[in-house]
N, CA, C and O atoms as a GROMACS GRO file, in nm:
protein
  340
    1UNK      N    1  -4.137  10.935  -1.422
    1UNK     CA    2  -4.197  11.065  -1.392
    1UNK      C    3  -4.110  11.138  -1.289
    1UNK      O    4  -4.044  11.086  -1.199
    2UNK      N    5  -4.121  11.261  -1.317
    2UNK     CA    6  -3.999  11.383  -1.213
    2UNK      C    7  -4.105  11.391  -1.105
    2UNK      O    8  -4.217  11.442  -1.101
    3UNK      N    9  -4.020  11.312  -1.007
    3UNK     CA   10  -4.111  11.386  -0.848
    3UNK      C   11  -4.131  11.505  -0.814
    3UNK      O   12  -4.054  11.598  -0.839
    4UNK      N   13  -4.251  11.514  -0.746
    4UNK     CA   14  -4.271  11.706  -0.679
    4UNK      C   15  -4.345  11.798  -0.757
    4UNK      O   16  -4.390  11.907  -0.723
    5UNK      N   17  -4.356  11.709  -0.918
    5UNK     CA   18  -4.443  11.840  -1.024
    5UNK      C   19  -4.569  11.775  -1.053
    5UNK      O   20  -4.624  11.816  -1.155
    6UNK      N   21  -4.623  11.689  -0.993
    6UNK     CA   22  -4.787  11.639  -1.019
    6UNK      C   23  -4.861  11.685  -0.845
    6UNK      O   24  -4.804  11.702  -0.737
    7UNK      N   25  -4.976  11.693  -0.875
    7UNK     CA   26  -5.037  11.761  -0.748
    7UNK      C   27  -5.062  11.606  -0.632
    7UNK      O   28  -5.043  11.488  -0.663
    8UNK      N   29  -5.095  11.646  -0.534
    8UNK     CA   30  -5.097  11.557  -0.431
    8UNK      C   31  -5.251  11.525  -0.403
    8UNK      O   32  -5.298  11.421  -0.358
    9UNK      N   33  -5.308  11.625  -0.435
    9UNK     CA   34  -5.460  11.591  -0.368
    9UNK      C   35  -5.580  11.534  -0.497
    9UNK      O   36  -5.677  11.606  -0.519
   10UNK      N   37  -5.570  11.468  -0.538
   10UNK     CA   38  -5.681  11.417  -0.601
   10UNK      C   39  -5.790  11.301  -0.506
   10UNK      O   40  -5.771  11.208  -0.428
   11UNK      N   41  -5.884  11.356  -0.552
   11UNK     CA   42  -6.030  11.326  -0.464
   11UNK      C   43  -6.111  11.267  -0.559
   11UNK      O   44  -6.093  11.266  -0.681
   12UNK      N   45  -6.205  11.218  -0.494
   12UNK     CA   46  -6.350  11.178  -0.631
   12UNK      C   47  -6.452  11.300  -0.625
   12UNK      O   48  -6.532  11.332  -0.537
   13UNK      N   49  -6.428  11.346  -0.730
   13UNK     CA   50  -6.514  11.500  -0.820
   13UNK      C   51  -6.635  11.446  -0.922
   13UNK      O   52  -6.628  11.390  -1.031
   14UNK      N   53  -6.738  11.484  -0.846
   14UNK     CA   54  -6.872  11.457  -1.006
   14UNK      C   55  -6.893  11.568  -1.100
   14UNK      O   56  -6.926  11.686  -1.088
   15UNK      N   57  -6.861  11.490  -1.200
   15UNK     CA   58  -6.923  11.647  -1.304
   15UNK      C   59  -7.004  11.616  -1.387
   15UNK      O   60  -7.015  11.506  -1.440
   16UNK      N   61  -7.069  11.711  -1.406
   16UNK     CA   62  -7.254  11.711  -1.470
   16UNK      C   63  -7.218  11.803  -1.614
   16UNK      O   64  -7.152  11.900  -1.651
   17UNK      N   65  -7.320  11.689  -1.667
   17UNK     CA   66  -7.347  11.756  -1.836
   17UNK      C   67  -7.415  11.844  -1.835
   17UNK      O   68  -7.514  11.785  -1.878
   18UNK      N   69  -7.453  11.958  -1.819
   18UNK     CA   70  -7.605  12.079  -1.817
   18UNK      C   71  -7.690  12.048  -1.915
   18UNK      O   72  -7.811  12.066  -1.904
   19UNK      N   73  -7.627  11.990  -2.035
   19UNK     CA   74  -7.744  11.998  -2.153
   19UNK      C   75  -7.831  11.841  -2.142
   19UNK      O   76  -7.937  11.808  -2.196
   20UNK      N   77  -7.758  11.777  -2.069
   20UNK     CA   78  -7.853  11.643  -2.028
   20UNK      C   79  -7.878  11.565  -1.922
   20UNK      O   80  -7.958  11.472  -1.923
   21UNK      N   81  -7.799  11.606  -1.814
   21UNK     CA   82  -7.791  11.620  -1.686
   21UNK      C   83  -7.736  11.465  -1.656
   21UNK      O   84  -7.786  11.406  -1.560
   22UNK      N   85  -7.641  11.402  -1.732
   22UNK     CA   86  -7.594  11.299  -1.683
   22UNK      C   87  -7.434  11.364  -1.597
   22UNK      O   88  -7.352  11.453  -1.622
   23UNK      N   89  -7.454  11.248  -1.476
   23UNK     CA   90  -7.339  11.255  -1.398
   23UNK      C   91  -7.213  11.171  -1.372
   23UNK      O   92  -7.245  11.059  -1.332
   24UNK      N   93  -7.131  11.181  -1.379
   24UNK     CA   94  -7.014  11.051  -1.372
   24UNK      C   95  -6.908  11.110  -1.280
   24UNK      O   96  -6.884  11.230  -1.271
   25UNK      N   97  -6.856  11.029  -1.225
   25UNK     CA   98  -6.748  11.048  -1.138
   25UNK      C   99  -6.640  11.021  -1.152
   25UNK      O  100  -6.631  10.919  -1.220
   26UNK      N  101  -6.499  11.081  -1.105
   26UNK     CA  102  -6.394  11.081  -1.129
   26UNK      C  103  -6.330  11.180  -1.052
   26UNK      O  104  -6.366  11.287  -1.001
   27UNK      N  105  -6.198  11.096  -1.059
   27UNK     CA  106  -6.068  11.170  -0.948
   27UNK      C  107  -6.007  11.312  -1.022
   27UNK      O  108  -6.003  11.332  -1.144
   28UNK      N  109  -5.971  11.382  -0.941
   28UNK     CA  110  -5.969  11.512  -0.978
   28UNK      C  111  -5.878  11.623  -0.879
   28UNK      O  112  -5.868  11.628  -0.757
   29UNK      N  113  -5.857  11.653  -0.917
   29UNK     CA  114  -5.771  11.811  -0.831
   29UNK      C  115  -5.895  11.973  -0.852
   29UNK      O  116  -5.891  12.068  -0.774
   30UNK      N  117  -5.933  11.969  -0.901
   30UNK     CA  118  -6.040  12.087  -0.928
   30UNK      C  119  -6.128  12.151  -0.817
   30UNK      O  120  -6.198  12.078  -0.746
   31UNK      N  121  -6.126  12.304  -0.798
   31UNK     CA  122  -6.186  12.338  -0.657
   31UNK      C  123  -6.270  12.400  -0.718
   31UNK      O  124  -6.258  12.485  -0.805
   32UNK      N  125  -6.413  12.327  -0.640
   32UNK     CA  126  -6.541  12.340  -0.640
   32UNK      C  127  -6.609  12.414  -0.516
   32UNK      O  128  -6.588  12.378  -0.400
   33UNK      N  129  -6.692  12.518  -0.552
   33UNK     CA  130  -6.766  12.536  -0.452
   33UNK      C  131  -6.900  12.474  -0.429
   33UNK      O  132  -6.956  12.507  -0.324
   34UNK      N  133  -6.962  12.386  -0.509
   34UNK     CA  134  -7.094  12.347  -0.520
   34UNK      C  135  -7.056  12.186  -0.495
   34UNK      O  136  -6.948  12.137  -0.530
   35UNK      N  137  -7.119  12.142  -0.456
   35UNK     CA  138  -7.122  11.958  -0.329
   35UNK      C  139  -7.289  11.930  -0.421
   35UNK      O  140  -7.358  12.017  -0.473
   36UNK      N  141  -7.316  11.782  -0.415
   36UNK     CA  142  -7.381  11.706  -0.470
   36UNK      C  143  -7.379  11.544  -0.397
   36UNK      O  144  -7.290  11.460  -0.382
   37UNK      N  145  -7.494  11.549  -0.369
   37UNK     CA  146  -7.471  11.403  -0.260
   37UNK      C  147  -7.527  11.257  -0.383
   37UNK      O  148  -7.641  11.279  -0.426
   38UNK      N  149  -7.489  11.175  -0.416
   38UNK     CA  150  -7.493  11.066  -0.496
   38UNK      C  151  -7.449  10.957  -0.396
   38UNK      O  152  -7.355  10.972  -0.318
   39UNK      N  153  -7.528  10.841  -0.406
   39UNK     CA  154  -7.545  10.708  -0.307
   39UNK      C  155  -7.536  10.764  -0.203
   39UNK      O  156  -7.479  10.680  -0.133
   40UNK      N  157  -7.554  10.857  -0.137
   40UNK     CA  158  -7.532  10.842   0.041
   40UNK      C  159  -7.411  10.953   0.051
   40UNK      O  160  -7.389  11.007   0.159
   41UNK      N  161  -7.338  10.984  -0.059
   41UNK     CA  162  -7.184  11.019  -0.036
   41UNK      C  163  -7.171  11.168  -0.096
   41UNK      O  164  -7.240  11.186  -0.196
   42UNK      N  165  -7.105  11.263  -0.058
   42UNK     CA  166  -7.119  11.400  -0.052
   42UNK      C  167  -6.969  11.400  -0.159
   42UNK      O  168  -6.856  11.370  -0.120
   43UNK      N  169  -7.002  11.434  -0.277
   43UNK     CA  170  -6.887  11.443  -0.397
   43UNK      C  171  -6.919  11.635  -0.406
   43UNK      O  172  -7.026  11.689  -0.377
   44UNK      N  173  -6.776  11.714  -0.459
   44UNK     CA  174  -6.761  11.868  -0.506
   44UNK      C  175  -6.798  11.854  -0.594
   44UNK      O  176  -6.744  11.757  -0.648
   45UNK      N  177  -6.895  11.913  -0.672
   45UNK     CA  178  -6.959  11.915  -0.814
   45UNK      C  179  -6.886  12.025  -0.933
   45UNK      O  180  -6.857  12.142  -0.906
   46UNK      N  181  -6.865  11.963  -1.060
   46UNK     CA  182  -6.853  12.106  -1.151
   46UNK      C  183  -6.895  12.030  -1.242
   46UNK      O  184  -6.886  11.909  -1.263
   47UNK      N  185  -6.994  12.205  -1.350
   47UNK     CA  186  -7.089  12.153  -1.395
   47UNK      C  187  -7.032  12.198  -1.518
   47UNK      O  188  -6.959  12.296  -1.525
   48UNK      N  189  -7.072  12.110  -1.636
   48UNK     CA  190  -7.019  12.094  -1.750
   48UNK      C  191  -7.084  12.118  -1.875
   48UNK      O  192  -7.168  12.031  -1.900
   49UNK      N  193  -7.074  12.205  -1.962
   49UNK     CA  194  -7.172  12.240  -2.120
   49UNK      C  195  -7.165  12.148  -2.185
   49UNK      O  196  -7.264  12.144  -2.258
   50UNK      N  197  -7.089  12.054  -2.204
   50UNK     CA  198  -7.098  11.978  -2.260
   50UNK      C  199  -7.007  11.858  -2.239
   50UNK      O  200  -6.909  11.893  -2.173
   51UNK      N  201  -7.004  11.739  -2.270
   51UNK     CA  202  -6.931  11.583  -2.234
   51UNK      C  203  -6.958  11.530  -2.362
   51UNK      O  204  -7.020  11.584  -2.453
   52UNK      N  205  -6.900  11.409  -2.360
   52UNK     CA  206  -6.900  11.305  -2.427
   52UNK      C  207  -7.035  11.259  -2.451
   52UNK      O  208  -7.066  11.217  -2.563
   53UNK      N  209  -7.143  11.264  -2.327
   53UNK     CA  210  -7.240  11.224  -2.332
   53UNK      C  211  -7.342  11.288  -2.386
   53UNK      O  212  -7.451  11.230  -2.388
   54UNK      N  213  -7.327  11.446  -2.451
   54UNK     CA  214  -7.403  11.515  -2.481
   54UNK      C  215  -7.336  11.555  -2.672
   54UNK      O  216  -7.411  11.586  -2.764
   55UNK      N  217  -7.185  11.540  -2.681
   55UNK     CA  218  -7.127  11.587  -2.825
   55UNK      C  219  -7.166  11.486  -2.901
   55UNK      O  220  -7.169  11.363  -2.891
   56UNK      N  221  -7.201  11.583  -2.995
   56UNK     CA  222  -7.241  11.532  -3.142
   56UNK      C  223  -7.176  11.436  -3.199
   56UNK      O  224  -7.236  11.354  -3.268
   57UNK      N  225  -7.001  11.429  -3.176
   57UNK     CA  226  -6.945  11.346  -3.248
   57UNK      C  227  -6.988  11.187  -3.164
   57UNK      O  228  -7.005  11.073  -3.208
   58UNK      N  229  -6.994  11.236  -3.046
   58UNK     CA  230  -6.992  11.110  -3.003
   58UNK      C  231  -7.132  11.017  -3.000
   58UNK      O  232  -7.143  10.894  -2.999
   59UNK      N  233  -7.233  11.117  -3.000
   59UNK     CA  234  -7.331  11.024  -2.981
   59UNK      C  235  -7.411  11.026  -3.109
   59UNK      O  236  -7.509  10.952  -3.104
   60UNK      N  237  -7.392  11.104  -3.246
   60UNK     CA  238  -7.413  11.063  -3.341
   60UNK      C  239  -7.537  11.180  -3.382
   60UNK      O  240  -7.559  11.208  -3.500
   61UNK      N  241  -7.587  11.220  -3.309
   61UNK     CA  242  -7.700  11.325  -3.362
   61UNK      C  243  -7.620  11.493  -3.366
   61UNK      O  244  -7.525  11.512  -3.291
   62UNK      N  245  -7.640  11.542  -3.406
   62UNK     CA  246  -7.618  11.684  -3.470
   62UNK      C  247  -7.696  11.758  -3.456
   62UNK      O  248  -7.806  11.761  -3.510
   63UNK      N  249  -7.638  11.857  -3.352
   63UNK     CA  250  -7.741  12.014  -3.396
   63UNK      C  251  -7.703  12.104  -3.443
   63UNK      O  252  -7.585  12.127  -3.470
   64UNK      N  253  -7.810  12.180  -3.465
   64UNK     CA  254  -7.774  12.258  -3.564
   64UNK      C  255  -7.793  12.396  -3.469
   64UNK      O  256  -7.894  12.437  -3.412
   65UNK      N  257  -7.646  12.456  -3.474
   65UNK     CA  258  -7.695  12.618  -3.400
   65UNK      C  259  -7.703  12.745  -3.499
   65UNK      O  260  -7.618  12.785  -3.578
   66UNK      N  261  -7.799  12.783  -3.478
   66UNK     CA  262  -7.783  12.914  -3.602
   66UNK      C  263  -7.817  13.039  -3.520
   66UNK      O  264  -7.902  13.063  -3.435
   67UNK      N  265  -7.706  13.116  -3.584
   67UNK     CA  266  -7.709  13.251  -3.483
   67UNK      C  267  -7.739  13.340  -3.562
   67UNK      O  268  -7.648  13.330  -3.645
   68UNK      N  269  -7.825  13.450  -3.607
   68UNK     CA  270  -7.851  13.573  -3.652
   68UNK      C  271  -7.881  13.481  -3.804
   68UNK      O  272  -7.802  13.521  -3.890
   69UNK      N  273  -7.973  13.372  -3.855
   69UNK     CA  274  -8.007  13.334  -3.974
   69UNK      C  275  -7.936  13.316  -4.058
   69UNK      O  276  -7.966  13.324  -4.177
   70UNK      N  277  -7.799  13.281  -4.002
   70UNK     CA  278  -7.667  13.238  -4.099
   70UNK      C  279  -7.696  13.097  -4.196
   70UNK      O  280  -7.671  13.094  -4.316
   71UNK      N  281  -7.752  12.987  -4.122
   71UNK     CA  282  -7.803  12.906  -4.178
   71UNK      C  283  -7.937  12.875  -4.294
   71UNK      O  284  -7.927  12.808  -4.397
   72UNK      N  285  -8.030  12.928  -4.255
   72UNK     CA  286  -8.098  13.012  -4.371
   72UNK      C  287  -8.022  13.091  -4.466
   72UNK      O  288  -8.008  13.014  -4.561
   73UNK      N  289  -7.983  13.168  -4.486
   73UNK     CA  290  -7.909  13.279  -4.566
   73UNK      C  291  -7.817  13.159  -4.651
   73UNK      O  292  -7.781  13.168  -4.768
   74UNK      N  293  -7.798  13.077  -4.584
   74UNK     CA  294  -7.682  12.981  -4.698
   74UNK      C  295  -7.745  12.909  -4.729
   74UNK      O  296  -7.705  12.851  -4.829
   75UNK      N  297  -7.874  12.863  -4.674
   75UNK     CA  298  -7.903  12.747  -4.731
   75UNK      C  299  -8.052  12.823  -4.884
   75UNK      O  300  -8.106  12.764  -4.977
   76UNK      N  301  -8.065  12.988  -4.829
   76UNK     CA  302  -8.124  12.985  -4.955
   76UNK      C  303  -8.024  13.035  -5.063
   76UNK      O  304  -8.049  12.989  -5.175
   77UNK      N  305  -7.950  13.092  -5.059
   77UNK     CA  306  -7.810  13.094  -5.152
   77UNK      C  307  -7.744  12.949  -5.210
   77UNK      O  308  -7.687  12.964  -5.318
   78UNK      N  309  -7.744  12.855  -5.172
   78UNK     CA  310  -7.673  12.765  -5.220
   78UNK      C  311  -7.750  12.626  -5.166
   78UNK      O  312  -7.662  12.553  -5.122
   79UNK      N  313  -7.866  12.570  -5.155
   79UNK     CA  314  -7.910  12.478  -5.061
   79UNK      C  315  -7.968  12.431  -5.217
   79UNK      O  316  -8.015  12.320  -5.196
   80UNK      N  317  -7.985  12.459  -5.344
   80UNK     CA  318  -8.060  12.360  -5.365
   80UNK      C  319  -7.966  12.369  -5.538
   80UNK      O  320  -8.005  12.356  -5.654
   81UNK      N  321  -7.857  12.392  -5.487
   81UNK     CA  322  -7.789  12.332  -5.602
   81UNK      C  323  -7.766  12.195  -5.650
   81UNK      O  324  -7.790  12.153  -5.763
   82UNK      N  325  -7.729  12.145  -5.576
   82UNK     CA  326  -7.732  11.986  -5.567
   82UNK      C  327  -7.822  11.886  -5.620
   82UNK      O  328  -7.798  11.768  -5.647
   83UNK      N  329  -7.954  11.967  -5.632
   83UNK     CA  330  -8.076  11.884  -5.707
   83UNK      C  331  -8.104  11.910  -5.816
   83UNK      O  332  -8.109  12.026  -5.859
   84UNK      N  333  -8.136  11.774  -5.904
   84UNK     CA  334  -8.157  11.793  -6.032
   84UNK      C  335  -8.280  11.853  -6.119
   84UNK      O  336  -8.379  11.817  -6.054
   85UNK      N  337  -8.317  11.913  -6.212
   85UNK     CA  338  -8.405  11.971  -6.264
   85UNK      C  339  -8.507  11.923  -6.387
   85UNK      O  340  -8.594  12.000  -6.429
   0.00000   0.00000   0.00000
């Protein structure tokens, strides 16, 4: 590795899932204005839409987002082709 081009200050940073409110910790360079105290110990917080712990791929359930009835609209257009008569 070329000395002088990786940052110097990495710290332990918690960052939070919003959609399920799990927290995990990890070293980080990222400037936070929001602090979060976990065991006793005062970690910079940034808060996160989504993780590993909340994506679909990873944890196996699927949602479904439908914006302005896009999903309807296709599924009565083409949703019941597939079944036999």
């Amino acid at each position: 590795m070329k000395s002088g081009i990786h940052p110097e200050n990495y710290r332990p940073v918690a960052f939070r899932d919003m959609s399920n409110g799990d927290t995990f910790i990890t070293r980080s360079t990222v400037n936070t204005k929001e602090t979060v105290d976990i065991d006793g110990a005062t970690y910079p917080l940034v808060k996160l839409e989504i993780s590993s712990s909340s994506h679909p791929f990873y944890t196996g359930k699927s949602k479904l987002v439908d914006t302005a009835g896009r999903v309807d609209k296709f599924m009565n257009r083409y949703g019941n082709r597939g079944e036999k008569k």
